[in-house]
N, C-alpha and C positions, 0 to 999 in steps of 0.2 A: 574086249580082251582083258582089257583093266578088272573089270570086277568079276571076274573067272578065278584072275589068281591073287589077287589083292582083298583084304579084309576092310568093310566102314564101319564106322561105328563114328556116326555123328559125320564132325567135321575132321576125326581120324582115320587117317586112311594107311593100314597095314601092308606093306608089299614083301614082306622080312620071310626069306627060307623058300625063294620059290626059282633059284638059278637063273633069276633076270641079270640079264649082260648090258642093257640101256634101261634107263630111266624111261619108266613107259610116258608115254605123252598126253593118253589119257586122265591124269587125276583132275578130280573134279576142283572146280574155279572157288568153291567154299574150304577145300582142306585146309586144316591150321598144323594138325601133325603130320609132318607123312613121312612112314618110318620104313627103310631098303635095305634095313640091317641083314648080313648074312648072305649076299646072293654073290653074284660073278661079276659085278658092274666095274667096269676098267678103266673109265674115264668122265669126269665132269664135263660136258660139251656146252658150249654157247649157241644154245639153239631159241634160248629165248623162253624156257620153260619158267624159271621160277617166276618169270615178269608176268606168266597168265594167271598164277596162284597166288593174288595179292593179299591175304591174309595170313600165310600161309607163316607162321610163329617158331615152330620146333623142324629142322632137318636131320634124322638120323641114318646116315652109310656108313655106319661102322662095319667092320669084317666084312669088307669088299676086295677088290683087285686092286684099287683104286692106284693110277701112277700120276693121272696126270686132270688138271682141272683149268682147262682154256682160259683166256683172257677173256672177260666178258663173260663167264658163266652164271655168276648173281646178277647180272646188271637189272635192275629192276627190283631184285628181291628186300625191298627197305622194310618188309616187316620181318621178318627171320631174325630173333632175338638169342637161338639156339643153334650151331651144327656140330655134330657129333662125325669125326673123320677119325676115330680110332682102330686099330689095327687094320691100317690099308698098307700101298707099298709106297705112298709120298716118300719123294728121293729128297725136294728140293722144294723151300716156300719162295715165293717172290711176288713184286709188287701188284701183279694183276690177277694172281689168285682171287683176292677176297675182295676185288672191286663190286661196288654196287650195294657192299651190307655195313651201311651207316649204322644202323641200331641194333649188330649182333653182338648181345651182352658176352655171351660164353661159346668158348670154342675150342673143341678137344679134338686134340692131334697124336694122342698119346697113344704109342706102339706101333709109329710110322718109320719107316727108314730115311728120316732128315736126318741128314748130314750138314745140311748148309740153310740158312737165312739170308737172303740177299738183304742191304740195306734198305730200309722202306718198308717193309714188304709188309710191315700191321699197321703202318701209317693213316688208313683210312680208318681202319676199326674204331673209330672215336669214342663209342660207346660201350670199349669192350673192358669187362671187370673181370673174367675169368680163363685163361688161360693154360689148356693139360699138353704140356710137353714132355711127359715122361715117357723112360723109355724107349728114347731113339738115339741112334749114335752120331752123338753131334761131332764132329773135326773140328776141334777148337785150336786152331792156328788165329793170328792176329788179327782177319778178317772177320771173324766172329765178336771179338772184343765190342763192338757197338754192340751188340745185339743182348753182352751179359748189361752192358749198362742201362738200356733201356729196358729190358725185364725190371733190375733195379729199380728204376727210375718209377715205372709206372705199377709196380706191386701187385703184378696179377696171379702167378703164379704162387702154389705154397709151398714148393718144393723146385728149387730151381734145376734146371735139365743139367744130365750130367754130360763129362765127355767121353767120349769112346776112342777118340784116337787124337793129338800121338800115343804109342804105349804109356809111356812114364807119366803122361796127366790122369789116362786112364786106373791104372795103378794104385791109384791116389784117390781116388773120385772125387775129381776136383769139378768145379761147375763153370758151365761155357763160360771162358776170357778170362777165367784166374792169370793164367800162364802172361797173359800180355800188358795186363794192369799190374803186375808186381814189375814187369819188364821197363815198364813205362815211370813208374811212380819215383 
């Protein structure tokens, strides 16, 4: 069924614009790309797929359904250096999202609905130099404050996420934790 509605070419394997709702299980054990932009997929499952695609370099599901991405979902996936989660409906990052991807350089989240970072929650990313959070409505109350200083801290982004709520930060377009570092200092 994979290569019915999936595109190869080489070690890229296209599955983008074909209203797949799961991540087929078929892709082959050599893909380096494999790109699922544009379909219905709802959720990231820990079924053990990325751990059979060990080469497997670039993941792109951008403009998916995308809410929710298991605990355990990359575990295995140590070469993925790229994932592209732009415009899904991500409510909420946290620690077990991105477990298992030691070497993902870059990783765009930009035109998700995060509201919240749990503390930790890019702590593993060790290897991570790029970072796209634009575009979501962050709630920058006091429990965010870590979150603007470790963006700070490790300078990934170029543009740091704006807040969306309370009104009066929003107003302002102030960037997550202004409000609690001036409260604080």
């Amino acid at each position: 069924m994979l290569f019915r509605s999936c595109r190869c070419d080489g070690t890229r394997v296209d599955c983008s614009h074909w209203g797949l709702t799961d991540i087929p299980a078929a892709i082959p054990t050599t893909t380096t790309h494999l790109i699922l932009a544009d379909n219905q997929i709802t959720k990231i499952s820990a079924l053990g797929l990325f751990n059979r695609i060990p080469n497997l370099k670039t993941l792109d599901m951008s403009r998916n359904k995308i809410t929710e991405i298991e605990q355990g979902a990359f575990e295995g996936a140590y070469s993925i250096n790229e994932i592209l989660l732009a415009e899904n409906q991500i409510t909420a990052v946290n620690r077990a999202m991105f477990k298992g991807l030691n070497n993902l350089k870059s990783l765009s989240l930009f035109g998700n609905q995060i509201s919240c970072v749990t503390p930790g929650a890019f702590d593993e990313l060790t290897s991570l130099t790029s970072l796209n959070l634009i575009s979501n409505p962050f709630n920058c109350n006091c429990h965010m404050a870590w979150f603007a200083d470790w963006l700070r801290r490790k300078d990934l982004t170029a543009s740091g996420p704006r807040c969306s709520k309370p009104e009066h930060l929003r107003s302002e377009e102030r960037r997550v934790g202004k409000e609690c570092r001036s409260r604080w200092s």
